[in-house]
C-alpha positions in Angstrom: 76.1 97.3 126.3 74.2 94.9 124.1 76.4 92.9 121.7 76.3 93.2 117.9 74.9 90.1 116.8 73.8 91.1 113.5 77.3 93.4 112.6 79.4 90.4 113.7 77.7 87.9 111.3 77.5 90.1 108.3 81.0 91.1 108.8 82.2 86.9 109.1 79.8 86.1 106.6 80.3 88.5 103.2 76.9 86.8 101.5 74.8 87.8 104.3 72.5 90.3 102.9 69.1 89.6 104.6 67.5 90.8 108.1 68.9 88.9 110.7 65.9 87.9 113.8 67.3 88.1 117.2 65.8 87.0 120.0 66.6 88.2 123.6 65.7 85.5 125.9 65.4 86.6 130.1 67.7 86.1 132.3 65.7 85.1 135.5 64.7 81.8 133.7 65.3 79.1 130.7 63.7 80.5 127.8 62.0 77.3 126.1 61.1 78.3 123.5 62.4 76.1 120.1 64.3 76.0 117.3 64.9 73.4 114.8 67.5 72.8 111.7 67.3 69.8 109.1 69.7 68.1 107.4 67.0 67.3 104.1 67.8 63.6 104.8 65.0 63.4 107.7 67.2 64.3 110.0 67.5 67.5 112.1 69.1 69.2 115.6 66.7 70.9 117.9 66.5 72.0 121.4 65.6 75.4 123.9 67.2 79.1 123.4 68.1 78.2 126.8 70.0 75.0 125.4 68.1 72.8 128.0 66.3 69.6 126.2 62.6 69.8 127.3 61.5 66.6 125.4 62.7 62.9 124.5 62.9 64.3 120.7 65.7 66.9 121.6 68.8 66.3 120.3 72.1 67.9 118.7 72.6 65.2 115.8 69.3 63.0 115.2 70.1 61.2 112.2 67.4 59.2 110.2 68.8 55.6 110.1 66.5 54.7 107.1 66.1 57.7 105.1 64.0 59.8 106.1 62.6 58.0 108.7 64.2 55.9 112.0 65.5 58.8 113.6 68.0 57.8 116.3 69.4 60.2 119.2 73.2 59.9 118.1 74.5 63.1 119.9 71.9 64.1 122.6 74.1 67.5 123.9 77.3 69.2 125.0 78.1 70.3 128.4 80.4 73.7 128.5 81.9 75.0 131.2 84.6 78.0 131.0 87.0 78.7 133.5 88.6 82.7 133.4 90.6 84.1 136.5 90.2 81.2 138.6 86.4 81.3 138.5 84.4 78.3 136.4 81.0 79.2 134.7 78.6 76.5 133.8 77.3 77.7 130.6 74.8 75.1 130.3 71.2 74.5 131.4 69.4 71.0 132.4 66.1 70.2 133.9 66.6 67.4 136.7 63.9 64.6 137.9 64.2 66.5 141.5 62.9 69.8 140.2 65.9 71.4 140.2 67.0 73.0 136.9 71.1 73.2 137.0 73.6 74.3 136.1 71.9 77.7 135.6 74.0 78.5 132.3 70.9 80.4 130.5 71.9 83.0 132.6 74.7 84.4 130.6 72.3 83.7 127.5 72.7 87.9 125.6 71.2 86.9 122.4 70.5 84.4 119.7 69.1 83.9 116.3 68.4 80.9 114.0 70.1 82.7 110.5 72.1 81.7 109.0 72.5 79.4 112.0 71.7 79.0 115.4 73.8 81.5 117.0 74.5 82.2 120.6 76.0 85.2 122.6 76.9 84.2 126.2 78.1 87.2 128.1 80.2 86.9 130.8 80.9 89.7 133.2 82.2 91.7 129.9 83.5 88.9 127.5 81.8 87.4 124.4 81.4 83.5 123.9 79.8 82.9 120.8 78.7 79.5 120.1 77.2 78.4 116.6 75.8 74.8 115.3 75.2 73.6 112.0 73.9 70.8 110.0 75.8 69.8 106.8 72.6 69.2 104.3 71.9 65.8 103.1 74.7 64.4 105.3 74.6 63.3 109.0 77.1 65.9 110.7 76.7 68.6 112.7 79.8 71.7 113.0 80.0 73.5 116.6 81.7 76.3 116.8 83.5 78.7 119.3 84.3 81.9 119.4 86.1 84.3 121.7 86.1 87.9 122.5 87.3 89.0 125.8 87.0 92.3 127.3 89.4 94.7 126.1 90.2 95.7 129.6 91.5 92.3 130.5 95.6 92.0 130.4 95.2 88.6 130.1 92.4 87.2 126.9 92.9 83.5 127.9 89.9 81.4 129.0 90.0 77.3 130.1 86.8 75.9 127.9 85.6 72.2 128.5 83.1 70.7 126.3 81.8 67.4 127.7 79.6 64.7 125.4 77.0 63.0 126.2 75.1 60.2 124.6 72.2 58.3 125.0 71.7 56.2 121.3 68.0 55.6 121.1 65.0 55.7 118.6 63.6 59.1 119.6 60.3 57.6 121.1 61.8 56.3 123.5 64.2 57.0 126.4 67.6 55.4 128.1 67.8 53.9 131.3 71.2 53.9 132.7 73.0 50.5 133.3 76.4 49.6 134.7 76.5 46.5 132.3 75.8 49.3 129.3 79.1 51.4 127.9 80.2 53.0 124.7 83.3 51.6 123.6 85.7 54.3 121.6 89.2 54.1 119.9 91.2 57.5 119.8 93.3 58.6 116.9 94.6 61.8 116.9 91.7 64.6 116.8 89.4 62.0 116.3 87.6 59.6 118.7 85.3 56.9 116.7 82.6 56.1 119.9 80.3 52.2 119.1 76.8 53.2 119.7 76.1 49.7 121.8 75.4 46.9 119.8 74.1 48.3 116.7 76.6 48.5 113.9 76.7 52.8 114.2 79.2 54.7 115.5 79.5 58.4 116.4 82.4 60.2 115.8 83.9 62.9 117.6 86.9 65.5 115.5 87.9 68.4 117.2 90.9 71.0 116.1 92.4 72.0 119.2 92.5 70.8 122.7 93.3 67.7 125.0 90.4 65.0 124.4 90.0 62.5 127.7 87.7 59.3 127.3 85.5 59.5 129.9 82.8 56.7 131.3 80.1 57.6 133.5 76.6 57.5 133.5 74.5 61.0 134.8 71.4 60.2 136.1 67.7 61.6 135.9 67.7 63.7 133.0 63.9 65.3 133.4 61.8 66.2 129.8 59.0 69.0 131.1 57.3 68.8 127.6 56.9 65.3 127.8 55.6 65.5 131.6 53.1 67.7 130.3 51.7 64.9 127.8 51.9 62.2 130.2 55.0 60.5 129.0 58.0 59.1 130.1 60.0 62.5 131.6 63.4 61.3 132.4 66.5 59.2 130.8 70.3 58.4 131.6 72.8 60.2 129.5 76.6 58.5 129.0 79.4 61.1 129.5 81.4 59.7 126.6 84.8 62.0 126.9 86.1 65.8 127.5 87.9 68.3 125.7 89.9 70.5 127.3 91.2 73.7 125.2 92.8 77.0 126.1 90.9 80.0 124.2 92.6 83.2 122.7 90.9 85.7 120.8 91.0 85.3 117.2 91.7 81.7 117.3 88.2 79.3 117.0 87.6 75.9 118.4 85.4 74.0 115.9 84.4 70.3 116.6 82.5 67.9 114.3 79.7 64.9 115.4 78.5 63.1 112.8 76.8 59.3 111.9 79.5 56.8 110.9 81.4 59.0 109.0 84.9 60.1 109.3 85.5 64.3 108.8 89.0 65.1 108.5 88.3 68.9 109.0 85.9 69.7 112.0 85.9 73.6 110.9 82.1 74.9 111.4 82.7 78.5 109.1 82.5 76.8 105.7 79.5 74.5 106.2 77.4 77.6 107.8 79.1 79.7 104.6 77.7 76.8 102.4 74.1 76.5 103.9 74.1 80.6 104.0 74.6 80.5 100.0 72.4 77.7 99.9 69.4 80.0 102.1 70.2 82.8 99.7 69.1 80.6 96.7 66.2 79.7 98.0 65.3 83.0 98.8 65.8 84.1 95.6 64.2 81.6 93.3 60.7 82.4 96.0 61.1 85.8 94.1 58.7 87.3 97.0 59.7 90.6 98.7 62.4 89.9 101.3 61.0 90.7 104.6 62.0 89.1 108.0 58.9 87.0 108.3 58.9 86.0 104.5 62.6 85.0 105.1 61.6 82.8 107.8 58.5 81.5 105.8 60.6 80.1 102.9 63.4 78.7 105.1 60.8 76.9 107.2 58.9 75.2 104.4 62.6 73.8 103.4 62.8 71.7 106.6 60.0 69.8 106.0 60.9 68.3 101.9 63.3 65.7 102.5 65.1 63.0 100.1 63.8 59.3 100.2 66.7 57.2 98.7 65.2 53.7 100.1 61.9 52.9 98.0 62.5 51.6 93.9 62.5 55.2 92.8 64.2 58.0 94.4 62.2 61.1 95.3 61.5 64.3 97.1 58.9 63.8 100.2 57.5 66.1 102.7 57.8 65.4 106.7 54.7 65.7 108.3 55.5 67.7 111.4 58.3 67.8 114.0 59.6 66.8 116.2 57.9 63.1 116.1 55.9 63.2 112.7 57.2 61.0 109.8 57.1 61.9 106.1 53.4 61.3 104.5 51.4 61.5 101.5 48.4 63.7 103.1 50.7 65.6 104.3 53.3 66.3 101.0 49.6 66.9 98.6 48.2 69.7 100.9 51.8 71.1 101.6 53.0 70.7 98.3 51.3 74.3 96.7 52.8 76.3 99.5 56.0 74.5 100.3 57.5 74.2 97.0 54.9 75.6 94.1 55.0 78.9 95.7 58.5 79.0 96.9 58.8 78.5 93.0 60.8 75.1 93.5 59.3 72.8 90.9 61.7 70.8 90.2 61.2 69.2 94.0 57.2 69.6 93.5 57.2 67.3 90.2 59.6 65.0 92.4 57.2 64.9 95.3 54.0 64.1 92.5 56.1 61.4 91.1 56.9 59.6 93.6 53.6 59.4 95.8 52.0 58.5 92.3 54.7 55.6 92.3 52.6 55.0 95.8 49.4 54.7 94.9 48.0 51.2 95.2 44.0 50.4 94.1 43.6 54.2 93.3 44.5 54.8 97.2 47.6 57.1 98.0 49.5 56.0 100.9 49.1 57.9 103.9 52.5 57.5 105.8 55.5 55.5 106.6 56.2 53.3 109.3 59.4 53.8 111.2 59.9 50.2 112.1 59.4 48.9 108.2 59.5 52.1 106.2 56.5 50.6 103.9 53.9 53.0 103.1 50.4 52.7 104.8 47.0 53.1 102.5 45.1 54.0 105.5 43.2 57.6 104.4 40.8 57.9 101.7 41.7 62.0 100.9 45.4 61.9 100.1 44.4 60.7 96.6 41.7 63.2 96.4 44.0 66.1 98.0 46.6 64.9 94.8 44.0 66.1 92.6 44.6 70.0 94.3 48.4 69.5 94.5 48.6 69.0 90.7 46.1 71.7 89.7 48.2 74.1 91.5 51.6 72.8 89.7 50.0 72.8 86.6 48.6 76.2 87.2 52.0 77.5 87.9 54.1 75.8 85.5 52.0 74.7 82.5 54.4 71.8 82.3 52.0 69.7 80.0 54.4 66.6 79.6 54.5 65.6 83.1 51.0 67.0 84.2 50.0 64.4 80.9 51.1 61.5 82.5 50.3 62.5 85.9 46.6 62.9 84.9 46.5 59.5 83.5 47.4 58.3 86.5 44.9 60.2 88.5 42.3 58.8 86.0 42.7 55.7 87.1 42.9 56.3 90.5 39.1 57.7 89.6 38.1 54.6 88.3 39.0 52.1 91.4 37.0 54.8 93.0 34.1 54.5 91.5 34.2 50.2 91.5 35.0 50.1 95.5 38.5 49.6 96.4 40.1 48.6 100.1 39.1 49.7 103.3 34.9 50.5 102.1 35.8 53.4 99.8 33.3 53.3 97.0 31.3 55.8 95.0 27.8 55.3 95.3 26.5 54.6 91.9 23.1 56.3 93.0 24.6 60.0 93.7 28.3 59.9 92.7 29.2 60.7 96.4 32.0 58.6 98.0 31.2 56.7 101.0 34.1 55.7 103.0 35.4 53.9 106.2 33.7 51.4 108.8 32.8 51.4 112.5 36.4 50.8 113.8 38.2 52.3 111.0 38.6 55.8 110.1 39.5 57.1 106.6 39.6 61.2 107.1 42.2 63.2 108.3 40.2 63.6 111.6 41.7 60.0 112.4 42.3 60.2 115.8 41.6 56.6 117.5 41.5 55.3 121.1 41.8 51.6 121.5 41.0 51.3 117.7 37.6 53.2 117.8 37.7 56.3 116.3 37.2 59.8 118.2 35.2 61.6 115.9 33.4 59.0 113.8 33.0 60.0 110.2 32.4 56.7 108.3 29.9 57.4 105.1 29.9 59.9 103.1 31.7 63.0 104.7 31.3 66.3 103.3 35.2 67.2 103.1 35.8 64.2 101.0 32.6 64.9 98.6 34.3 68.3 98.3 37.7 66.9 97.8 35.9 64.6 95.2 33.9 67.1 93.1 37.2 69.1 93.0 39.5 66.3 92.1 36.6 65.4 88.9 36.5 69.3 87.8 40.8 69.0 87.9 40.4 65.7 85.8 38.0 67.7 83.2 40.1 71.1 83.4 43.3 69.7 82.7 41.6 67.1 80.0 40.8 69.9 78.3 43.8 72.0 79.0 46.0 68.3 77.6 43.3 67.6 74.5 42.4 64.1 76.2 38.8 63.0 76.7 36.9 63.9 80.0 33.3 62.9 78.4 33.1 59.9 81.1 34.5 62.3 84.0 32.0 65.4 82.7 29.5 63.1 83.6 30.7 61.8 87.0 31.4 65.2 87.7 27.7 66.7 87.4 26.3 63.8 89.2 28.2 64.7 92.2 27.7 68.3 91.7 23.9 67.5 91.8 24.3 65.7 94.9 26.0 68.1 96.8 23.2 69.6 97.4 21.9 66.7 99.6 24.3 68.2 102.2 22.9 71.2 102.2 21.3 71.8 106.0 18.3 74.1 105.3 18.1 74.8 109.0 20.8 76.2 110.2 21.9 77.1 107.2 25.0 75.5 106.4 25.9 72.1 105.3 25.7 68.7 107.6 29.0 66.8 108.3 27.9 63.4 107.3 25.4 61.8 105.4 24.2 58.4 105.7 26.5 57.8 108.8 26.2 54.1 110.0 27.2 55.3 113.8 23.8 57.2 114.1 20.6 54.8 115.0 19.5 56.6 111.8 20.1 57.6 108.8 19.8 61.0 109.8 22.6 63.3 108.4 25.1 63.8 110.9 24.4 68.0 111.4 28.0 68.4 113.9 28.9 71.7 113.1 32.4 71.3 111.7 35.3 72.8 109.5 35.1 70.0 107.2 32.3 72.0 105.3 35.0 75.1 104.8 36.3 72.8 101.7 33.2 73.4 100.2 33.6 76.6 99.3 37.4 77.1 99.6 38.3 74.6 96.4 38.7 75.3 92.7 35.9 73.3 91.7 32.5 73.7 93.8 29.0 72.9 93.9 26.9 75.2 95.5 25.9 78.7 94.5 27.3 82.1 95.6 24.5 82.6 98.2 24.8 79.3 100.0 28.5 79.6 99.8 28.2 83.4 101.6 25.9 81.4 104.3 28.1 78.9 105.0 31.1 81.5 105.6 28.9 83.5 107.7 28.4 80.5 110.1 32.3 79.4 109.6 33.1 83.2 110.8 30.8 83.0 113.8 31.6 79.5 115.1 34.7 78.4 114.1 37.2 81.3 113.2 39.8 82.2 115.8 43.0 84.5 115.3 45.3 81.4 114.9 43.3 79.6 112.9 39.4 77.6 112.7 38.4 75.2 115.2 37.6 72.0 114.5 34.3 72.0 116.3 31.6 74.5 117.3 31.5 76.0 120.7 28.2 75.2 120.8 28.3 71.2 120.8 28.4 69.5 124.0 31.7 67.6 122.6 33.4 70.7 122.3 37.1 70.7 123.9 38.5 74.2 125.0 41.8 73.1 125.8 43.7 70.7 124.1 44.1 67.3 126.2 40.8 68.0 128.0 42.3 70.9 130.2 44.6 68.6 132.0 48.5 69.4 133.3 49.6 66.7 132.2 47.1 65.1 129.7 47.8 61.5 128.9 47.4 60.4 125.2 43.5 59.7 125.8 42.4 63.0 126.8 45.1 64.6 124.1 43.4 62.0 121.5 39.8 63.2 122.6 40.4 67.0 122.2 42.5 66.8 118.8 39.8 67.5 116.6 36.9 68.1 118.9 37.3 72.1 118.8 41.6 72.1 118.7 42.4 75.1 116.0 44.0 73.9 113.3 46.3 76.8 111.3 46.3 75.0 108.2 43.2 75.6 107.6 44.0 79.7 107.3 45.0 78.9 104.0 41.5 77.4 102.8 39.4 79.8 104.9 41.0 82.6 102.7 40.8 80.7 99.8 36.9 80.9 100.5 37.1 84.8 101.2 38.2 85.6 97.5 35.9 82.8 96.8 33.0 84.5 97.9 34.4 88.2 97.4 36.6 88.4 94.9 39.8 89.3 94.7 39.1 93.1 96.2 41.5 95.0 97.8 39.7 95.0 101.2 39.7 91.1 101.0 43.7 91.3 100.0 43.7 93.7 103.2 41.7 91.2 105.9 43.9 88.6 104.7 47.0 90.0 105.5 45.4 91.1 109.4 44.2 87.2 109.8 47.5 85.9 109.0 49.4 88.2 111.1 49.1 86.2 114.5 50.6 83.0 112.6 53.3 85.0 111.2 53.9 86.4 115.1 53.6 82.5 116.4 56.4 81.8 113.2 59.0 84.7 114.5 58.1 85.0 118.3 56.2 81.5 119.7 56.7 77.9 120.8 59.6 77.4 118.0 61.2 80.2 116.4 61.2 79.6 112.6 58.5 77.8 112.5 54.3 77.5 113.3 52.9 75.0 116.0 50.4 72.2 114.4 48.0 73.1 116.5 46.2 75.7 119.4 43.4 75.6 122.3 40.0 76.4 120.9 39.8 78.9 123.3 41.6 82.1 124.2 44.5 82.6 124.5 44.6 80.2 122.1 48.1 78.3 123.5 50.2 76.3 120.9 50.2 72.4 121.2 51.1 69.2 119.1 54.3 69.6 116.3 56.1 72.4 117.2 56.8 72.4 113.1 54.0 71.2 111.1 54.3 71.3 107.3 50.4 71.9 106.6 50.4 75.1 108.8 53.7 76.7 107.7 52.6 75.5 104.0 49.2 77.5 103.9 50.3 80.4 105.5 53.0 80.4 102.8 51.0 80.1 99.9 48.1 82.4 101.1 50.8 85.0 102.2 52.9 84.7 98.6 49.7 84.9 96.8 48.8 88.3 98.8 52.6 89.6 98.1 52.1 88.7 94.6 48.5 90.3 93.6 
């Protein structure tokens, strides 16, 4: 008999109103698939249904050291073991450097579900364990807690648990090497054990409500990461058993224990923080104001993970991780997320916060692109997050009609116009003769297809690419619209703008009947336009503001729909080319970070781009009822990768360009589970 996850929540949890997912992993091996939960501070807890870490970024309590970005391994997991009628069961799961995966705990795995919090039913011959985690938001501490329910057939409900702690404080690119000279100092006070993490001056520490805690100081050896195997990375570290606790269990009586960064918690209990976080879920469910399903649920509570507090720059703001596991927060990123993730999740207050501060980061009309983890300063590396700003405000605007802040946000986006036009860093300059902007050089590249082996770009784009003259005309029609919408002058702007709309044309590839990638490339032997056939011309007819007419438009979808269009998403390259990549790194097991680099935009799908590929359907068609229809059936395989694929909760960054179509990169990437938010709320709301 199957237990009751769903009844047993609702019934501990009275604000529990909503569809709870349950996923039933097998039992004949680890289920690896994901799940993740954020803290809002940058820092999150993530590993396998199956419990068993499968890459370096794995990790019960990752904590962002500088806000939101440093993350360190503080906690990397728990080992359980329960002892009942003189027989011990190893309830946990962990792939070893010889191949063998022990102990074999996965077995007992019932059930789990991510809401309100990762929840797990272990089974054992009859009895109920029910483990739960949680992450208190915008502080570093994560509550596990233990439940018991043995059979009602046993005379006897008492059970022996031991929860074992290992730790391996790291940055999480890297990995720990295990060394006698190497130990984790703790002092023990009570139901409290503060633990040094090495030499830095962090601590963990370790409160627990019941049981006998023993220090413990051993080193286990040859921890084995499959993921990272797979991308030809360091596989293995050396975890530090830091102590044990040792409690009896009896039914109706929990054992709760607390980890968190630095900070002493006098009560380790885990029930109120998942009852907080539940009320806190509720709200944001409600202020979305879309109709509650199981997927739109999921939707809304994955485009939370990725906005995150920055409290270490001169002004405090809300920014938007790029992807996770290994992503940090960036300004590309947070201006095409920013519609779906908070305009249509109807949280405004954090989308005026996110504007604000990345226009507190512009520098020479450039936004910057990301953060470094090693300084935390901003990078002005990109040419398009500036022009992608342009989109994020039109759509706040749009849905708000705040005219105070969209007024000063305009004049700011004015004058990032301006250093455009007179040439700012890195080559980006509008060309006074067609009003096109011409970016990048021969080692540098300015788009988002960026990848770079030894410092020369994969896919060369340098001169005037046709996403960015889209992204430009757009971001000139914005400036005129909302000049006209504030009463402040466009007249200099109308005029940029129907220079560049004239010149669009010049991409217009007569032949096949679509529009080249690049023009004037300095990488061709000629000025020949660049004729790849690439998504990048999908922004052409997917923005506000456009340039060509309705035919060419329809052409141009006809060849996106032949070429490029998969069920997860559009390719990055056509089939057709001789460069074109099926499989992400190149086909290979384990593809090192050349042949990953290679492939990453050289046919890779990319699901982000759902969102602008529908954009261009209603574009084209209207806003019919059979387009409203064929937008619901293409985003339905997303919405399946989002409940049933790599991580639960969430949508993978990116897939194979062919069938059938495996997830790669981020397990969680904020530009994939923002567009198929915002395409899916807009089709909910028509």
């Amino acid at each position: 008999m199957t237990f009751g996850l769903p009844s047993w929540l609702k019934s501990r949890y009275k604000d529990l109103s909503s569809e709870v997912p349950v996923w039933y992993p097998t039992r004949d091996q680890p289920d690896n698939r994901e799940w993740l939960i954020t803290n809002g501070l940058g820092g999150y807890s993530s590993s396998t249904i199956s419990n068993a870490h499968t890459r370096r970024y794995h990790g019960l309590l990752v904590s962002a050291l500088k806000e939101p970005v440093a993350r360190h391994i503080i906690l990397s997991r728990v080992q359980e073991q329960l002892s009942l009628d003189g027989v011990e069961y190893d309830l946990s799961t962990n792939h070893w450097a010889s191949g063998v995966v022990a102990p074999t705990g996965y077995r007992y795995i019932e059930s789990f579900t991510t809401f309100p919090a990762p929840t797990w039913i272990y089974n054992i011959n009859g009895s109920y364990l029910i483990k739960q985690i949680v992450l208190k938001h915008d502080v570093n501490e994560l509550y596990i807690g233990y439940y018991w329910l043995p059979d009602r057939d046993r005379s006897s409900g008492e059970a022996t648990f031991i929860v074992r702690f290992l730790t391996g404080f790291r940055d999480f690119h890297k990995e720990v090497g295990g060394s006698a000279d190497k130990s984790y100092p703790q002092s023990i006070a009570g139901k409290r054990t503060e633990i040094q993490l090495e030499e830095s001056a962090h601590t963990l520490q370790l409160t627990w409500d019941d049981g006998v805690y023993e220090p413990q100081s051993q080193w286990w050896w040859e921890y084995h990461w499959p993921e990272e195997a797979s991308r030809d990375m360091p596989d293995r570290e050396d975890l530090f058993l830091v102590g044990q606790l040792t409690a009896e269990l009896l039914p109706g009586k929990e054992l709760n224990i607390c980890a968190s960064l630095d900070r002493t918690v006098n009560s380790p209990s885990c029930q109120p923080v998942v009852e907080a976080n539940l009320l806190r879920q509720n709200k944001l469910i409600q202020t979305a104001a879309l109709p509650r399903s199981q997927e739109t649920n999921l939707l809304i509570l994955a485009c939370d993970q990725f906005l995150v507090n920055r409290h270490n720059l001169n002004s405090e703001g809300t920014s938007v991780i790029a992807g996770y596991p290994w992503l940090n927060d960036a300004g590309r990123a947070a201006m095409i997320s920013l519609p779906g993730l908070a305009v249509s999740t109807r949280r405004f207050d954090e989308a005026k916060k996110t504007l604000a501060l990345y226009c507190d980061l512009v520098e020479a009309g450039v936004m910057a692109n990301r953060f470094l983890d090693e300084s935390d300063k901003p990078e002005h590396l990109a040419v398009d997050p500036t022009l992608w700003w342009a989109w994020a405000l039109y759509h706040y605007y749009r849905a708000t009609k705040d005219k105070e802040f969209t007024r000063s946000q305009l004049a700011a986006l004015k004058q990032a116009v301006w250093h455009y036009v007179e040439g700012t860093t890195n080559g980006i300059k509008v060309d006074p003769d067609d009003g096109l902007v011409r970016c990048g050089t021969a080692d540098l590249e300015l788009t988002w297809m960026d990848a770079q082996v030894a410092d020369i770009p994969i896919t060369p784009r340098s001169g005037k690419p046709v996403d960015i003259a889209a992204l430009w005309h757009n971001l000139l029609g914005t400036v005129c619209f909302l000049s006209e919408e504030l009463e402040s002058d466009a007249d200099q702007f109308k005029a940029l703008y129907a220079l560049s709309e004239k010149s669009m044309q010049k991409f217009w590839n007569d032949s096949r009947q679509c529009l080249y990638d690049v023009l004037e490339p300095p990488y061709k032997s000629s000025d020949k336009p660049d004729d790849t056939v690439r998504v990048n011309q999908l922004l052409a007819v997917s923005l506000p503001f456009r340039a060509f007419t309705k035919l060419q438009e329809k052409s141009i979808l006809t060849l996106i729909d032949s070429e490029l269009l998969t069920p997860v998403g559009l390719r990055s390259l056509s089939p057709t080319d001789p460069s074109y990549q099926s499989r992400y790194g190149c086909g290979f097991s384990r593809a090192d970070q050349y042949h990953r680099d290679l492939s990453y935009h050289q046919g890779t799908v990319w699901p982000w781009l759902i969102g602008a590929y529908c954009d261009a359907l209603i574009n084209v068609h209207g806003t019919l009822p059979e387009t409203n229809a064929k937008i619901r059936i293409l985003l339905q395989p997303l919405l399946n990768d989002l409940v049933e694929e790599s991580c639960v909760g969430s949508i993978s960054e990116i897939f194979d360009g062919n069938a059938p179509h495996m997830p790669h990169g981020c397990f969680a990437h904020s530009m994939a589970v923002a567009e198929v938010m915002r395409t899916l709320s807009r089709v909910l709301r028509s």
